[in-house]
Each structure stands twice: as structure tokens, then as C-alpha cells.
C-alpha positions as CSV (number, residue, x, y, z in Angstrom):
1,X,-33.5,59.3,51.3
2,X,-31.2,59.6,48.7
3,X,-29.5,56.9,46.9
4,X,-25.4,57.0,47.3
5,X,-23.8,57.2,44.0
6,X,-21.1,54.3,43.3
7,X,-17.9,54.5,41.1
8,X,-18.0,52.4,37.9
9,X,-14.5,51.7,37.6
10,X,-14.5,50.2,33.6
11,X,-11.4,49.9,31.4
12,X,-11.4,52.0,28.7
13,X,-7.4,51.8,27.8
14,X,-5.5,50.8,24.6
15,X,-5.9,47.3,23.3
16,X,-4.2,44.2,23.4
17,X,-0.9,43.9,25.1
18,X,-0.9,47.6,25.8
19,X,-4.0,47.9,27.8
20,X,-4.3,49.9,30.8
21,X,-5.5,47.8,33.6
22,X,-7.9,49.7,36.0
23,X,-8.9,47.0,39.0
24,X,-12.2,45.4,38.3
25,X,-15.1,45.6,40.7
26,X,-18.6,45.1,41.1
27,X,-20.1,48.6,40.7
28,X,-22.9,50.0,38.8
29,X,-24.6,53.6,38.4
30,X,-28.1,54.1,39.9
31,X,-31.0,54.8,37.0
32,X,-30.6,58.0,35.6
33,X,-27.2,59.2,36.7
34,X,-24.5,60.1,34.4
35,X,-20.7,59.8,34.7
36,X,-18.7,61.5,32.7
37,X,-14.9,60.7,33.6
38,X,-11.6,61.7,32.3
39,X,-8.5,59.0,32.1
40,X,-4.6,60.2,32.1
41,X,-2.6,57.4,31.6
42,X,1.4,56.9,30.8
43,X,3.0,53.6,29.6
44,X,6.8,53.0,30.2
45,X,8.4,49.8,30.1
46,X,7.9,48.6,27.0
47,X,11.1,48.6,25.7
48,X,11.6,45.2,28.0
49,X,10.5,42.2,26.9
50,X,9.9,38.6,29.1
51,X,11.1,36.5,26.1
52,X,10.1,32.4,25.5
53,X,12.4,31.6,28.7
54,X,10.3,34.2,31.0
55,X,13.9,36.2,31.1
56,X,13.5,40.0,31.1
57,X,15.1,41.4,28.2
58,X,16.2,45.1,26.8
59,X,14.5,44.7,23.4
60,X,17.3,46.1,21.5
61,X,19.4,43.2,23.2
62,X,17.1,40.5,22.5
63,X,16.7,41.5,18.7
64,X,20.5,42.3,18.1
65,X,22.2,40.7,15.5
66,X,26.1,39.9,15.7
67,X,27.9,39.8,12.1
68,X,30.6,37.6,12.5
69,X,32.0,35.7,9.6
70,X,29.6,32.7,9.6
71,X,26.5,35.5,9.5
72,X,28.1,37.5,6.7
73,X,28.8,34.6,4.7
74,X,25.0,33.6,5.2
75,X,23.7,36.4,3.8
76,X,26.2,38.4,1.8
77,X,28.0,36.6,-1.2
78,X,30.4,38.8,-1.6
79,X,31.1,39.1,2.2
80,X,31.4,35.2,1.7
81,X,34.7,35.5,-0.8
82,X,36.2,38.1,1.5
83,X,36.4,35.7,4.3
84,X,37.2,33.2,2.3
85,X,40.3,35.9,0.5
86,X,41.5,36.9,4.0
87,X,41.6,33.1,5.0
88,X,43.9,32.8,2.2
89,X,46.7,35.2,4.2
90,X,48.6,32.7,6.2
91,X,47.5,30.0,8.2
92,X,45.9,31.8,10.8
93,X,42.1,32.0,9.7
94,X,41.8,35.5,9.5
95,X,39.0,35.7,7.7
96,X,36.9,33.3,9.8
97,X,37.4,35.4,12.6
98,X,36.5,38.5,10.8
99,X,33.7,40.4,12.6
100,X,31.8,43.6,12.0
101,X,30.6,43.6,15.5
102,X,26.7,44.0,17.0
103,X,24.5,45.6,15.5
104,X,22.0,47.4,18.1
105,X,18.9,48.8,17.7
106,X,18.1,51.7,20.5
107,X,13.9,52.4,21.3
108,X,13.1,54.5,23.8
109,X,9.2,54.2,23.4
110,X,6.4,55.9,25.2
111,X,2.9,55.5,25.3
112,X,0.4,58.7,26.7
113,X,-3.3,58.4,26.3
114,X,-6.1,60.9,27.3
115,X,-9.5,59.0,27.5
116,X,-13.3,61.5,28.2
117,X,-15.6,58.7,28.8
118,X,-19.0,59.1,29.4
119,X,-21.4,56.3,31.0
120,X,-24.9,56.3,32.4
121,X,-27.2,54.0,34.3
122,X,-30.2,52.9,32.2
123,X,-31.7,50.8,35.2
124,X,-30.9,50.4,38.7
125,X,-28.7,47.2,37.6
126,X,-27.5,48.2,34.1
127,X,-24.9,51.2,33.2
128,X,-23.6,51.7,29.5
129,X,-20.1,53.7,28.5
130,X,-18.5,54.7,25.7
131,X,-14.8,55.7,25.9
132,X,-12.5,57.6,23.0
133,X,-8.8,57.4,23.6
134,X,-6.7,59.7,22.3
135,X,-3.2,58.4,22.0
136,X,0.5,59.8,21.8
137,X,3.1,57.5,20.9
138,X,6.9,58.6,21.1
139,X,10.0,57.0,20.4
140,X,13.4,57.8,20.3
141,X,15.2,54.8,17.6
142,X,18.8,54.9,17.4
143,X,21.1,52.0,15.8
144,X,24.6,51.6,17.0
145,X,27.5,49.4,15.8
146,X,29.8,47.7,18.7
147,X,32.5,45.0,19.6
148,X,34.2,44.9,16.0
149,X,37.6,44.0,15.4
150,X,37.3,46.0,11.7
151,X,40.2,48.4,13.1
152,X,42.3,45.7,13.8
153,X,41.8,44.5,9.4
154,X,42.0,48.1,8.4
155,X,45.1,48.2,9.6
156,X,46.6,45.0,8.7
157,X,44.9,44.6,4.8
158,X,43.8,48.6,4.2
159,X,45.4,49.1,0.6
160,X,45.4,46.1,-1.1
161,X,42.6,46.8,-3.5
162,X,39.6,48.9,-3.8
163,X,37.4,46.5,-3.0
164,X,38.6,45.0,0.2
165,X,39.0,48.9,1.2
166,X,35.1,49.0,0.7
167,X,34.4,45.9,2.4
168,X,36.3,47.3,5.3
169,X,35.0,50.5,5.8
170,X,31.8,49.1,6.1
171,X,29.1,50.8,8.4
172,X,26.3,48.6,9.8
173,X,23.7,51.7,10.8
174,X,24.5,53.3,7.4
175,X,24.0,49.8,5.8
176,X,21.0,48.7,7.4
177,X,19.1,51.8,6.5
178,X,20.2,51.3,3.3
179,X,19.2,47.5,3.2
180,X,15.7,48.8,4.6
181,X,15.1,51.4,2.2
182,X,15.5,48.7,-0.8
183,X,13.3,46.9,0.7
184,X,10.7,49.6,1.1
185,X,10.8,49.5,4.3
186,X,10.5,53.4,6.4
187,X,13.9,54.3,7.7
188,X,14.3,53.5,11.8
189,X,13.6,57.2,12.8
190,X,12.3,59.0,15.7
191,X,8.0,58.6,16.4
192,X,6.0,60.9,17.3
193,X,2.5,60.7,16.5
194,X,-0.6,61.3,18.3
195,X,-4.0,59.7,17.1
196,X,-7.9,58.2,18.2
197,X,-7.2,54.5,19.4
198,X,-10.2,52.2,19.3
199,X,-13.1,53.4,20.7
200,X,-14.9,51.4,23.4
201,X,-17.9,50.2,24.1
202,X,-19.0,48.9,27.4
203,X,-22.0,47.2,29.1
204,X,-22.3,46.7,32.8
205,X,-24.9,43.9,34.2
206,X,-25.6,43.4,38.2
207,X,-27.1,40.3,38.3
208,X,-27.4,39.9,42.1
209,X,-26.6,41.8,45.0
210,X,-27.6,41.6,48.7
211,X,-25.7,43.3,51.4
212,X,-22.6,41.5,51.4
213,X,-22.1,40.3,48.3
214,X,-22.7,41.4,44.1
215,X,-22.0,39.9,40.8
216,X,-21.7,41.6,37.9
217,X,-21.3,40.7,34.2
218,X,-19.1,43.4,31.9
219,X,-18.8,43.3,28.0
220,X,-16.9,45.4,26.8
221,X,-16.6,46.1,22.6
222,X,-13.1,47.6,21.1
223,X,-14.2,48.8,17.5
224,X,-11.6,49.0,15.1
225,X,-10.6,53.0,14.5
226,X,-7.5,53.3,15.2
227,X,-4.1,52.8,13.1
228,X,-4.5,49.7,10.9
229,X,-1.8,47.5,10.6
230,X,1.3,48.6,8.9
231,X,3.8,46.2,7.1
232,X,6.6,49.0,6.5
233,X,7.3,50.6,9.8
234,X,9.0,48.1,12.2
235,X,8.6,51.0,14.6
236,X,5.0,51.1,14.5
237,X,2.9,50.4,17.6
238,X,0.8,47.9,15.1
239,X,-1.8,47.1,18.2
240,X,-4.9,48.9,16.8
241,X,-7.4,49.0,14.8
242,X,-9.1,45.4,15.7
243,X,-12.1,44.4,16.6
244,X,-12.5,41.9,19.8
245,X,-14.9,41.9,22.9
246,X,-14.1,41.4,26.6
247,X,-16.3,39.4,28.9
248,X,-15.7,39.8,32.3
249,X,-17.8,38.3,35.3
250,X,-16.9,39.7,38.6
251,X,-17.8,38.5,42.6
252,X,-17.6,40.8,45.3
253,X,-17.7,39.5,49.2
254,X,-17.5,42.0,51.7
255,X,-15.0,40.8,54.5
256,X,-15.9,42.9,57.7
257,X,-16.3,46.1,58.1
258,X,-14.0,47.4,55.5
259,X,-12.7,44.8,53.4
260,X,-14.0,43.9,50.1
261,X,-13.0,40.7,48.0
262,X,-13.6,41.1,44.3
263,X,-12.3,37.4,42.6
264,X,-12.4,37.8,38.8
265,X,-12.3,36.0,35.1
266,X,-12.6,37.2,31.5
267,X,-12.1,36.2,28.4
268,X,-11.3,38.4,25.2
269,X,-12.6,37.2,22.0
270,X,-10.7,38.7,18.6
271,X,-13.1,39.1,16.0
272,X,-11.1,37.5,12.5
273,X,-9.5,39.7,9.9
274,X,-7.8,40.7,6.9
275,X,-4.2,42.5,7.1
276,X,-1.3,43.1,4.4
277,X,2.0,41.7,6.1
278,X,5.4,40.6,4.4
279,X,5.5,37.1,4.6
280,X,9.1,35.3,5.6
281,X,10.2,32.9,2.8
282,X,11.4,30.9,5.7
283,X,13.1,31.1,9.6
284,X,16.4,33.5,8.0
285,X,14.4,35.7,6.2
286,X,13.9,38.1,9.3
287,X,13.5,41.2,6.8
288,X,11.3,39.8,3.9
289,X,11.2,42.6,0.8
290,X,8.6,44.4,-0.6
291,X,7.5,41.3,-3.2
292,X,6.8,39.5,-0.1
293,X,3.8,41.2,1.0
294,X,0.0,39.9,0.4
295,X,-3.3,40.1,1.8
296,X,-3.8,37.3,4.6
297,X,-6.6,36.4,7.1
298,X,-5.6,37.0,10.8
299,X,-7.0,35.3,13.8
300,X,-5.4,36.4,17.0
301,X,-5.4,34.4,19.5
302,X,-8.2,34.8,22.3
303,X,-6.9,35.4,25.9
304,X,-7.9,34.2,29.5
305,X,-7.6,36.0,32.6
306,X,-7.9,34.9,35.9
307,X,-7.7,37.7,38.6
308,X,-8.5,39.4,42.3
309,X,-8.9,42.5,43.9
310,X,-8.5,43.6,47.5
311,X,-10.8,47.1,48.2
312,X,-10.0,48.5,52.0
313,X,-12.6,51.4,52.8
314,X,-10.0,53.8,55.4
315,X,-13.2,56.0,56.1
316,X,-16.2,57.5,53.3
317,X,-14.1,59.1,51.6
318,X,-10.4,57.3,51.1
319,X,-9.9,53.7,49.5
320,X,-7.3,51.6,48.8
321,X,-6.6,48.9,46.2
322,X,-4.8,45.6,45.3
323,X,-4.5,43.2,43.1
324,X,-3.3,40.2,41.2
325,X,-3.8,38.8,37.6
326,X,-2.7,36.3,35.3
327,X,-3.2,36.2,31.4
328,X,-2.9,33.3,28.9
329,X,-3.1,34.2,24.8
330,X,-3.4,31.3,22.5
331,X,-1.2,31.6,19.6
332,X,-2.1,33.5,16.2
333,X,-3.0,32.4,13.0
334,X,-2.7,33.5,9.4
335,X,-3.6,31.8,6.1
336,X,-3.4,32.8,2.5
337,X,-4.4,32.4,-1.3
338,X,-0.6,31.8,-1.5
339,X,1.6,28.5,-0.8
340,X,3.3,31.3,1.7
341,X,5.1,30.5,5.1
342,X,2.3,32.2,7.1
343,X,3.1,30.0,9.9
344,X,6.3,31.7,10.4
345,X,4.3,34.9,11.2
346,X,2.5,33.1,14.2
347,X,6.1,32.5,16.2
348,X,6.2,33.7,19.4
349,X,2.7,35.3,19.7
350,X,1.6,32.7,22.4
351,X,1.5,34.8,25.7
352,X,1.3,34.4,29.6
353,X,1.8,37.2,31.8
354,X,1.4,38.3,35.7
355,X,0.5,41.7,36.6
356,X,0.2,43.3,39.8
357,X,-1.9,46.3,40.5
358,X,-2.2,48.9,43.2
359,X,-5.0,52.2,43.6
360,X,-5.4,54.8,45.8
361,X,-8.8,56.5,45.2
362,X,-10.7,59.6,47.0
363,X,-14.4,59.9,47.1
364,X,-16.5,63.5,47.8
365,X,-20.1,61.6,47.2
366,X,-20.9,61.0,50.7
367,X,-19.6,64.2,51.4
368,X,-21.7,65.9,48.9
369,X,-24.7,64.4,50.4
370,X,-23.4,65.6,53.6
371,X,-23.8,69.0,51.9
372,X,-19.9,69.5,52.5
373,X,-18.7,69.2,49.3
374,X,-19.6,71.1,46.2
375,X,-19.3,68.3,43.6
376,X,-19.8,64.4,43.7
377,X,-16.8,63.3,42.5
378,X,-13.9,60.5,42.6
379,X,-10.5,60.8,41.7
380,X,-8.0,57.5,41.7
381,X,-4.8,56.9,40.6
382,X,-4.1,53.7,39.0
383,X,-0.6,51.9,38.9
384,X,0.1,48.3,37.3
385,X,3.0,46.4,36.3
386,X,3.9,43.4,34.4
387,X,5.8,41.1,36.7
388,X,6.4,38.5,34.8
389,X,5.5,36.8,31.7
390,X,6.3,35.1,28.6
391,X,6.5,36.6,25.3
392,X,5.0,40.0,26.9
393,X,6.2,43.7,27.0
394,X,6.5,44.4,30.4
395,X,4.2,47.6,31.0
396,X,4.3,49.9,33.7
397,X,1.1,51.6,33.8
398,X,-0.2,54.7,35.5
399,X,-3.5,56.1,35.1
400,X,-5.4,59.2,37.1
401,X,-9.3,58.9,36.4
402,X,-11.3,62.0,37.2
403,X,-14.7,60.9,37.7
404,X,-17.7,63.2,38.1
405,X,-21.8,62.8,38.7
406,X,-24.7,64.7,37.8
């Protein structure tokens, strides 16, 4: 009698904080059967951002800069004897509170990936994969200046001298692009760029398996061919184009009839390398210039994951899916040949996140052996969400895998 053919449900997303996160189970292919699969996936949500509070943020909110007079005189010397001129005018401290408003920065960013994998089982316990994504990344980047009280100093001052009439008709979108180009940084446009992501690499390993219950051992390898890091576009994805693996050892209990328990925990281990990043001089220099930049070694931060999945079999050929997981990422490091402030690149890259996960999946194999369907085949869709979290993107994730048979 003939052997029913299992789903191998491997990741084969994005990497690092945009991965798409299929649920995990304990499934291999029998010897000698092939699986080639296709993966449709869309990432929204990344515009928000659970800060180092846990709060939920728009990122344009939570990197917004407000230039009243104290953050002028900080960082413009001229701006400083402005204030300082229009504090002259009376005793009303007009120049102190001077304010040129928020500046905004609008990102509209979406993620699209198209993924062929193809695996095959080698023996009856061990399947390999390999898994190209093709990536589209779009954004829409707008910056917008709002809440100034210029109108109100244009009106009272406009005239007295060339100069303050300069100061005063100040734009902050036109001067930041400005300010970025000097720097040699790219102008904040539009993205829209389509490329190969890191290929992946995966090895599946049933270690045990009666009739209720399985364990599995996955390692996957992310090889470093996508987008390398780039120090001049702050719009840039700057996600690929590393090198880490991805051990995963799963447990599946059956529960019943229909239930199946699949309690998880990986661990991704970054391989160390060697970027070219601008450097901060220290905490105020949030843009640092073009003289800043230098070759540094990077170790990301490994991360932990600690996860469970709920399978419910309705009848052969309709599943259903849940599940839970929660991620911890240690925090960066960088070093140089430099006395450089590479610390100040590390902030903020310590990570936790929750992330919920739901799939709906139908199955033709048994009813291809049935000789009432044409094709073995499984199609899913895939749905995750990052609930909650510490210096994460929340992602909203949805994936439809087409997975065939032969």
C-alpha cells in the first residue's frame, strides 16, 4: 500500500525582523518524493514600531524631530543669534519661544515576496530544500512640516533685514534634503525596487516517531545574496545579505482524534561580519556625514524563540492552524580600527516580540490516492502578526504556499 505523502511546512521567508512565519511542525517527505512549492507573501505593518516602552508607535511619530528654539540653537549657530536677536525685542522672550514646528517623516512601506522552493526526501526521515525569494520592496516617503508659529514672526519682524527674512522663510522638507545631500546621504524619495533576498538552505531531521508523537530537528542556512548593507539610504530595507542559521527542534503529540500539539524552540545564530556604516560622534549626532563612515565588524545579536502550534484535522482534506511565539534578540555589537563611538550604533537593537499565527490549509493527497483528484497537492494560507514587542516592527504577514508532489 502506498505511503501518504506529508506537507513539509519550512520557512523560507525574508530574514531577520522581516521573516515570514509559516507555523512549524513535525513533517517530513517520504524517500524519493519531491516537493516543489510556490510562496506568495505580503508584509504590511511595518511602518509601526513597539518602541523601548513596548508602546506601539507610527514610525514617522516616533522619529519626528520638533525645532523649537532650544533644538535650533543646538545645532545651528546662526539659528542660535536669531533667538538670541528676537529675545532682544522687548521683554517678552520672543525668540525663546520661536519654533519652526515638527518636522515629519511619511513611509508608507511594503514588503511582496515570491519564493519557488524545491525540497526532496533523501531517506524516509531526512528531506532537504532550497528556497530563492524574490523580493519587491515599495515605499511611498514624504516629509511634512507642522505646528509652527513662523507666520505669526513673519508677520511681526518680516522686513527688518535680509537675513532675518531668510531665517524666516525657512522650509524644513526643503532644508533637510538639503542637509542630507551635503552629507551624501540619497534624497528621502519614493522605493521601488525588486531583487533576490537570501537564498535558503534547509535540513529536516525526524529523529523519532511512533503513532502519536514525532520530533524533528530543522536547520535552516540564510546565505548572504541579497542587498548588502547600505550607509546612504535611510530608506533602505538594510535586512539582507547576512549569513546566520536557524535551529529549530520541534515535538508533536497528537491529542485525540484530531488534535495535534506541536511545542517548539529555536535559536538563530548570526554568522560575524564586516559592514561600512557612519559612525555617530556621539548621542546628538543622529545624522553623522559622509567623513564618518569606516569599515567595522558586526555581530548581531543571536535570538531565542520559544513557541506552539495547535493543528485541528476537520476531515482528510481541510486543516486548521494556531499559534503562539515569543522572540528574545541580544543586543548588537560593532568594533573598529578607530577610537569611534561604535557603541552608539548598538542602541536599541535588543529585541522581544510576541506573535500570533493562524492557517487554514487544504489537502488533495488522500484524495489523489483515492483516485479523485488529479494532482497531490496542498495549498495554505498563512497569516501572522506581531502583537506585541519591544524594539520590533510590528509585521502583518500573509503568505499562500502552493505545494505540489511528484
Amino acid at each position: 500500500m502506498m505511503k501518504q505523502v506529508k506537507a513539509l511546512l519550512i520557512l523560507f521567508g525574508l530574514c531577520g525582523a522581516l521573516s515570514a512565519q509559516a507555523l512549524t511542525s513535525t513533517n517530513v517527505l517520504p524517500e524519493g518524493i519531491n516537493s516543489p512549492s510556490f510562496r506568495f507573501g505580503k508584509i504590511d505593518g511595518i511602518d509601526e514600531k513597539y518602541i523601548e516602552d513596548g508602546t506601539l508607535m507610527k514610525l514617522g511619530d516616533y522619529k519626528s524631530v520638533v525645532f523649537d528654539a532650544p533644538t535650533l540653537a543646538k545645532f545651528n549657530s546662526d539659528a542660535k543669534r536669531l533667538i538670541d536677536a528676537l529675545n532682544s525685542f522687548g521683554a517678552h522672550n520672543l525668540g525663546s519661544d520661536f519654533n519652526l514646528g515638527v518636522l515629519r517623516v511619511h513611509t508608507k512601506p511594503t514588503v511582496q515576496y515570491f519564493a519557488p522552493v524545491f525540497a526532496r526526501g533523501l531517506t524516509k526521515k531526512w528531506t532537504l530544500g532550497l528556497g530563492l525569494p524574490v523580493v519587491t520592496y515599495k515605499n511611498t516617503v514624504s516629509i511634512s512640516q507642522q505646528f509652527s508659529n513662523i507666520e505669526y514672526y513673519r508677520a511681526q519682524f518680516s522686513g527688518l533685514s535680509a537675513e532675518l527674512d531668510s531665517a524666516l522663510n525657512t522650509n524644513l522638507a526643503v532644508a533637510t534634503q538639503q542637509t542630507l545631500k551635503q552629507k551624501g546621504y540619497r534624497p528621502l524619495t519614493n522605493q521601488d525596487e525588486t531583487f533576490l533576498g537570501d537564498v535558503q538552505l534547509a535540513s529536516v531531521y525526524k529523529f523519532y516517531e511512533d503513532n502519536r508523537q514525532a520530533i524533528v530537528y530543522q536547520a535552516q542556512l540564510s546565505l548572504p545574496t541579497g542587498p548588502t548593507y547600505d550607509p546612504d539610504n535611510l530608506a533602505a530595507l538594510n535586512i539582507f545579505g547576512r549569513t546566520n542559521i536557524n535551529n529549530t527542534i520541534a515535538y508533536s503529540r497528537k491529542m485525540g482524534k484530531s488534535f495535534t500539539l506541536v511545542p517548539y524552540l529555536s535559536y538563530i545564530y548570526n554568522v560575524p561580519d564586516k559592514i561600512t556604516a557612519r559612525v555617530p560622534l556621539d548621542e546628538d549626532d543622529t545624522l553623522p556625514d559622509q567623513a564618518s563612515k569606516e569599515e567595522v565588524d558586526r555581530s548581531l545579536g543571536d535570538t531565542t524563540s520559544l513557541g506552539s502550534n495547535l493543528f485541528y484535522e476537520l476531515n482528510d482534506s481541510w486543516t486548521f492552524g494556531g499559534g503562539y511565539e515569543y522572540s528574545t534578540k541580544f543586543e548588537d555589537s560593532f568594533s573598529g580600527a578607530k577610537n569611534s563611538r561604535y557603541d552608539l550604533l548598538a542602541l536599541n537593537t535588543e529585541m522581544r516580540a510576541q506573535r500570533v499565527k493562524a492557517e487554514v490549509s487544504y489537502s488533495s493527497v488522500k484524495s489523489y490516492f483515492k483516485k479523485t483528484a488529479v494532482l497531490p497537492m496542498i495549498v495554505s494560507l498563512e497569516v501572522s502578526d506581531v502583537i506585541a514587542g519591544v524594539n520590533v516592527e510590528r509585521q502583518l504577514v500573509q503568505e499562500l504556499n502552493l505545494m505540489m508532489f511528484f
